[in-house]
MIGUGU-456485 format. One record per residue (C-alpha): residue number from 1; x negated, y negated, z negated. Coordinates in Angstrom, 2 decimals, decimal comma. Each point is the difference from the previous one (the first is absolute). Layout:
! MIGUGU-456485
(site NUM; (X; Y; Z))
...
//
This chain:
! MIGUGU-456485
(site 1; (39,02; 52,65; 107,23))
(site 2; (1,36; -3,11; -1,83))
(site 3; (0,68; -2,98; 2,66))
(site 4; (-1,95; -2,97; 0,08))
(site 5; (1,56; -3,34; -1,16))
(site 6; (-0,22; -3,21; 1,93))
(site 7; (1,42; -1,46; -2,69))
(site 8; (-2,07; -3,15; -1,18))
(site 9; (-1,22; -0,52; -3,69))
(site 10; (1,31; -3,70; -1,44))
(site 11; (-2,55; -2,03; -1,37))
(site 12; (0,81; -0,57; -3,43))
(site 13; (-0,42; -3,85; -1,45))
(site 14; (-3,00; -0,90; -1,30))
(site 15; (0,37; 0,15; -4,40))
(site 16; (-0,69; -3,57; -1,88))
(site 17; (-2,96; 0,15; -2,62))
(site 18; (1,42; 0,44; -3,34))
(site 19; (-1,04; -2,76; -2,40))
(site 20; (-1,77; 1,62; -3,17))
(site 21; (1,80; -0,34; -3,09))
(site 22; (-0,73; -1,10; -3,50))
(site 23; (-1,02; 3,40; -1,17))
(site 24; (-2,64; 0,33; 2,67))
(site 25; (-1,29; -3,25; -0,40))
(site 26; (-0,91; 0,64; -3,70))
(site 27; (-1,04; 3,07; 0,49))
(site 28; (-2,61; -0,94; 3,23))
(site 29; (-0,90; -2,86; -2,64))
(site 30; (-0,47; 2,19; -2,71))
(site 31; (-2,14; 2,26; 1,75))
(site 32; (-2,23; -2,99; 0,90))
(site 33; (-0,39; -1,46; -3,13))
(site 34; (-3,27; 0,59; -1,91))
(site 35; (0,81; 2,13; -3,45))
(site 36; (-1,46; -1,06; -2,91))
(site 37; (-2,21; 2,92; -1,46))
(site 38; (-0,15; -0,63; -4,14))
(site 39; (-3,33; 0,94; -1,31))
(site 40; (-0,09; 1,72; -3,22))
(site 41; (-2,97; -1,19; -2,61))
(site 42; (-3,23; 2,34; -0,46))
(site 43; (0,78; 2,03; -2,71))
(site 44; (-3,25; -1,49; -1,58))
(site 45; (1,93; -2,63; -0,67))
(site 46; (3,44; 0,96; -0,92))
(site 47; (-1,44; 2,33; -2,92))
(site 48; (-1,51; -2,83; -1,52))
(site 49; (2,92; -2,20; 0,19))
(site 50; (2,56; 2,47; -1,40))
(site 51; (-2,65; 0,88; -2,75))
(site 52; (0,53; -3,51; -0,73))
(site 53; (3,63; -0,55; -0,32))
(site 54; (0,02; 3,35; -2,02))
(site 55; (-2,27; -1,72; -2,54))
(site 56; (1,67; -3,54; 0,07))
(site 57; (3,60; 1,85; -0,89))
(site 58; (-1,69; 1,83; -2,57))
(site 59; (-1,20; -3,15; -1,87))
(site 60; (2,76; -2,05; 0,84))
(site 61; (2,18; 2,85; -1,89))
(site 62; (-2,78; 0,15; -3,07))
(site 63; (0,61; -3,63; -0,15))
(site 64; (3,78; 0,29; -0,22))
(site 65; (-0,16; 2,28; -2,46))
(site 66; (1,41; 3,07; 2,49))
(site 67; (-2,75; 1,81; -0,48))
(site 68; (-2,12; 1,16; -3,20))
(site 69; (-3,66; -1,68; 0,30))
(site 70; (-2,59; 1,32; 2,79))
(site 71; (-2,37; 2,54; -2,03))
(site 72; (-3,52; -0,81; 0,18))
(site 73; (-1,41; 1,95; 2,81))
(site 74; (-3,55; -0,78; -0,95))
(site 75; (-0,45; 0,52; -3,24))
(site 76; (-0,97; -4,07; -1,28))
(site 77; (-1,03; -0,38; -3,12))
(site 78; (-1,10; -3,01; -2,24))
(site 79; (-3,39; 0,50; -1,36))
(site 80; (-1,47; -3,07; -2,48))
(site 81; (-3,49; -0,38; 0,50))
(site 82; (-0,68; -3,41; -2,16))
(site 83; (-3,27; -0,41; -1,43))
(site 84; (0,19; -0,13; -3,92))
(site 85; (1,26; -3,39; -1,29))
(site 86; (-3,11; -1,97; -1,43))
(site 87; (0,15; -2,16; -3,16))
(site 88; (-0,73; -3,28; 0,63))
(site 89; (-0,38; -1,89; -2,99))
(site 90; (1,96; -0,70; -3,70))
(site 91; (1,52; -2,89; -1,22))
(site 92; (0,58; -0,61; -3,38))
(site 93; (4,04; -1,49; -0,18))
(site 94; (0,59; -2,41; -3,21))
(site 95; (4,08; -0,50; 1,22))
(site 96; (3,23; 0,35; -1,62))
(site 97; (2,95; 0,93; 3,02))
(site 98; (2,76; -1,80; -1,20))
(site 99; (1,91; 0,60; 3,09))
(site 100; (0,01; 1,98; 3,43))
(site 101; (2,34; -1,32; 3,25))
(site 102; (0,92; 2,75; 2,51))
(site 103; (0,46; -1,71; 3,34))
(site 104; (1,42; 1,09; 3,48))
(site 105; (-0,22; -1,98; 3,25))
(site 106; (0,64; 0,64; 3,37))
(site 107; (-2,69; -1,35; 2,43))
(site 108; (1,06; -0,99; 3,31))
(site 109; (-2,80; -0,49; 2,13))
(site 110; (0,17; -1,16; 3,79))
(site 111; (-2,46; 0,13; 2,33))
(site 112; (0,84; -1,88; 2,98))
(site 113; (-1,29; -1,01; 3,25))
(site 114; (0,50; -3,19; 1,21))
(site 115; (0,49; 0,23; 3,78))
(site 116; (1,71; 3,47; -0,18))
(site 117; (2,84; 1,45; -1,63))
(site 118; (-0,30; 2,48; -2,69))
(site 119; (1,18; 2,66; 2,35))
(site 120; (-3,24; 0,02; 1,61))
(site 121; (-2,37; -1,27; -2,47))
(site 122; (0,79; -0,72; -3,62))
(site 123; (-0,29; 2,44; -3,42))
(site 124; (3,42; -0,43; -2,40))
(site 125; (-0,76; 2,00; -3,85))
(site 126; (1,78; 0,21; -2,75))
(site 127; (-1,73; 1,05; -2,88))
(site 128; (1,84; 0,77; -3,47))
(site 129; (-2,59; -0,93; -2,64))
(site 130; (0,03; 0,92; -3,56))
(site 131; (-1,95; -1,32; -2,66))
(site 132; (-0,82; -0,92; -3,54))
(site 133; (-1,55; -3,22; -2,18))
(site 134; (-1,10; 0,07; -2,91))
(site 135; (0,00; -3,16; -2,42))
(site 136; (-2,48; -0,04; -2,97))
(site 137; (-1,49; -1,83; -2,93))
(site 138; (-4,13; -0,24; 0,10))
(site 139; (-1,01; 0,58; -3,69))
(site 140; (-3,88; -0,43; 1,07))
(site 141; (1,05; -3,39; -0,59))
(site 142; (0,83; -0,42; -3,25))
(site 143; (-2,19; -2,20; -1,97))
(site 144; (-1,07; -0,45; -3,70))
(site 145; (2,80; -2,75; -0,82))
(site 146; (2,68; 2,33; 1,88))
(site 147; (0,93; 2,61; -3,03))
(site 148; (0,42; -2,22; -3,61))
(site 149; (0,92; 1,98; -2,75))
(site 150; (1,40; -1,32; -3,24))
(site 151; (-2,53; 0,85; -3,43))
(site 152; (2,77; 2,31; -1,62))
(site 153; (0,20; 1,76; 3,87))
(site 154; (3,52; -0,44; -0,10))
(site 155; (0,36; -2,37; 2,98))
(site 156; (-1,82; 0,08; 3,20))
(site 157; (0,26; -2,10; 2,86))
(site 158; (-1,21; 1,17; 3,97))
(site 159; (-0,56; -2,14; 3,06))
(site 160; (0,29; 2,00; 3,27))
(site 161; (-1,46; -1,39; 3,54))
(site 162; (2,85; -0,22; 2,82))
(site 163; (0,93; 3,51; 1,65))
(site 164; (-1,70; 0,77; 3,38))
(site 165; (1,15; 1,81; 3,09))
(site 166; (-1,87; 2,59; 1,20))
(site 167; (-0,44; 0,41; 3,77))
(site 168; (2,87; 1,91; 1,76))
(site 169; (-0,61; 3,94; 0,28))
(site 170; (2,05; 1,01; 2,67))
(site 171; (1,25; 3,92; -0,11))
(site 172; (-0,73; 1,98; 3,12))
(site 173; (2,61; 3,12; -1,26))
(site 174; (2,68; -2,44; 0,20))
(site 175; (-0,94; -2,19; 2,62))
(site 176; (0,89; 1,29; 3,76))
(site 177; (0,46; -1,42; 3,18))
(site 178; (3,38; -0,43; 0,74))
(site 179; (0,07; -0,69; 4,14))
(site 180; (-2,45; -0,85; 2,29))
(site 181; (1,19; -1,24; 3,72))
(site 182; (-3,05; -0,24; 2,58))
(site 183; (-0,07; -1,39; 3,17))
(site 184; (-0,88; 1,88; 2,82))
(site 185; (-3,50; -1,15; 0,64))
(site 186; (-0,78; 0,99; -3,92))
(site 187; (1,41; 3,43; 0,41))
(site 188; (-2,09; 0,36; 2,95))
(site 189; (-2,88; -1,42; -1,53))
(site 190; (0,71; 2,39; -3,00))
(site 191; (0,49; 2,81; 1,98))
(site 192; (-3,44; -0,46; 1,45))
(site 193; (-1,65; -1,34; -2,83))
(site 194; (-2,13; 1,80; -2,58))
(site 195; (-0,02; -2,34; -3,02))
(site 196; (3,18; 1,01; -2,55))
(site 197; (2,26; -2,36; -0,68))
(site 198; (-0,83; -2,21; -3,33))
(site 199; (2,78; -1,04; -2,41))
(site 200; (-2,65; -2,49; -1,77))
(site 201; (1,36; -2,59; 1,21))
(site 202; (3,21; 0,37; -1,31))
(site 203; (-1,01; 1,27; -3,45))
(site 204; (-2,02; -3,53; -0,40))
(site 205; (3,35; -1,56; 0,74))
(site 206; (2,16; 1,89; -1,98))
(site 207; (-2,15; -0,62; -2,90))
(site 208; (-1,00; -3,61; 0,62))
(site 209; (4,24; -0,48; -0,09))
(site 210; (0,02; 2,28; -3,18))
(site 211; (-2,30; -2,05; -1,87))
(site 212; (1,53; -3,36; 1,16))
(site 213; (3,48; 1,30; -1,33))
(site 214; (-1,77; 0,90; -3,41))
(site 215; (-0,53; -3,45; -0,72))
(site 216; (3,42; -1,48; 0,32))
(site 217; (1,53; 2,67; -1,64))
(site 218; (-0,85; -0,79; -3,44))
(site 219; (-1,99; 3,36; -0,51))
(site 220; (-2,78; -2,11; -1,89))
(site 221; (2,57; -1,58; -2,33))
(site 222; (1,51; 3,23; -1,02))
(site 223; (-3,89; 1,80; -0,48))
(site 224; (-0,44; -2,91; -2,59))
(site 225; (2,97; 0,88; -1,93))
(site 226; (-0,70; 3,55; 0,06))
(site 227; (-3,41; -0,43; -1,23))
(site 228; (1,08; -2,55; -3,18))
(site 229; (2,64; 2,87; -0,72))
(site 230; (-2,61; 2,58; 0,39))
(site 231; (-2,69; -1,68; -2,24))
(site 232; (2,45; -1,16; -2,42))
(site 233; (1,20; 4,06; -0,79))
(site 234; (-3,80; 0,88; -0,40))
(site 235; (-0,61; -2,93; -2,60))
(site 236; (2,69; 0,65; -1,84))
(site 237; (-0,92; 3,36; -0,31))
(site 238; (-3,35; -0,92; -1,60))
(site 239; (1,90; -1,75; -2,61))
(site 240; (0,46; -3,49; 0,71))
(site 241; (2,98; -1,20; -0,48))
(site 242; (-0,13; -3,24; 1,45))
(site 243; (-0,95; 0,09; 3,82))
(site 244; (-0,09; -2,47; 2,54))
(site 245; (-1,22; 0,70; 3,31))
(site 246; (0,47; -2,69; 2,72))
(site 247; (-1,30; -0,50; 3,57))
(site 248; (-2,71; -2,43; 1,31))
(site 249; (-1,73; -2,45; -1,86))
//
């Protein structure tokens, strides 16, 4: 049997508290810090959304000429359904067209508020107009005393009235709107609206500036010579061989 010692166990020293280090401390912190969970969108509305893009990169690559045009998908067709055009009524014309102006304007109408810029309110169109005015002699108005003919019917003598300008006839095929800038309350209003947008108003302009240029042009100066040169060929060719026409009275 093994002896027993009387030998006495040493107390050891107590051990100091270690002081925690950086590691620990962000990683205790870490561990109480509340993670942020990301929450992914219903798929009802992601499908919707990419559907979108899909569609906006597809027309923005149609518009930049990347792409060839978007086939109809349902089948539109123009159908004309306008009632038979109904005569109205027949005038007889006594006029000689000496002349015909061919006009082109560009209407630049503004339609602004006054309190709010045209950002937000306000209508800017410009409208390429196109159109034609004719400039004749009235021969309903010729009187006894304005043909005298010599008694051998060798010399003849005509008094014309003054050429006239007809009203301006403006022509829609070449006549377009050019650019149109719209605030945002009008495209809303537009977008919400039923009634169609009217160009009437800038067709009476475009032909109120037509017919206004016709007069200072000298159009109604040139019709008269026209129609003496005109008039003067056809009596000669009747056999006179002395003609005079002349203008007013």
């Amino acid at each position: 049997m093994r002896p027993w010692s009387t030998r006495r166990a040493e107390p050891t020293a107590p051990t100091a508290p270690t002081a925690p280090t950086e590691s620990t401390t962000a990683g205790s912190a870490a561990a109480h810090r509340p993670v942020a969970v990301r929450r992914r969108l219903p798929w009802y509305f992601g499908v919707p959304l990419a559907l979108a893009a899909v569609l906006a990169l597809l027309l923005a690559a149609t518009r930049l000429s990347l792409l060839p045009s978007l086939p109809d998908l349902f089948g539109r067709r123009t159908v004309d359904r306008s009632q038979p055009v109904l005569l109205r009524s027949i005038q007889d014309m006594k006029r000689l067209t000496g002349a015909q102006g061919n006009y082109q304007v560009i209407v630049d109408l503004d339609q602004e508020a006054k309190f709010l810029p045209s950002a937000l309110l306000g209508k800017r169109t410009l409208y390429v107009a196109s159109g034609t005015v004719d400039a004749y002699t009235d021969l309903s108005g010729l009187g006894p005393g304005a043909v005298t003919v010599s008694p051998d019917r060798t010399t003849v003598r005509l008094t014309l009235p003054h050429a006239q300008l007809a009203p301006a006839a403006l022509d829609v095929q070449r006549s377009y709107v050019y650019l149109q800038q719209r605030g945002f309350f009008d495209r809303l209003g537009d977008f919400f609206g039923s009634a169609p947008s009217s160009e009437q108003p800038l067709e009476v302009l475009a032909t109120q500036k037509i017919g206004a240029a016709a007069k200072t042009s000298g159009l109604a100066d040139h019709a008269e010579q026209s129609a003496r040169a005109t008039l003067e060929g056809l009596l000669r060719s009747l056999g006179f061989t002395d003609v005079t026409v002349v203008t007013g009275s």
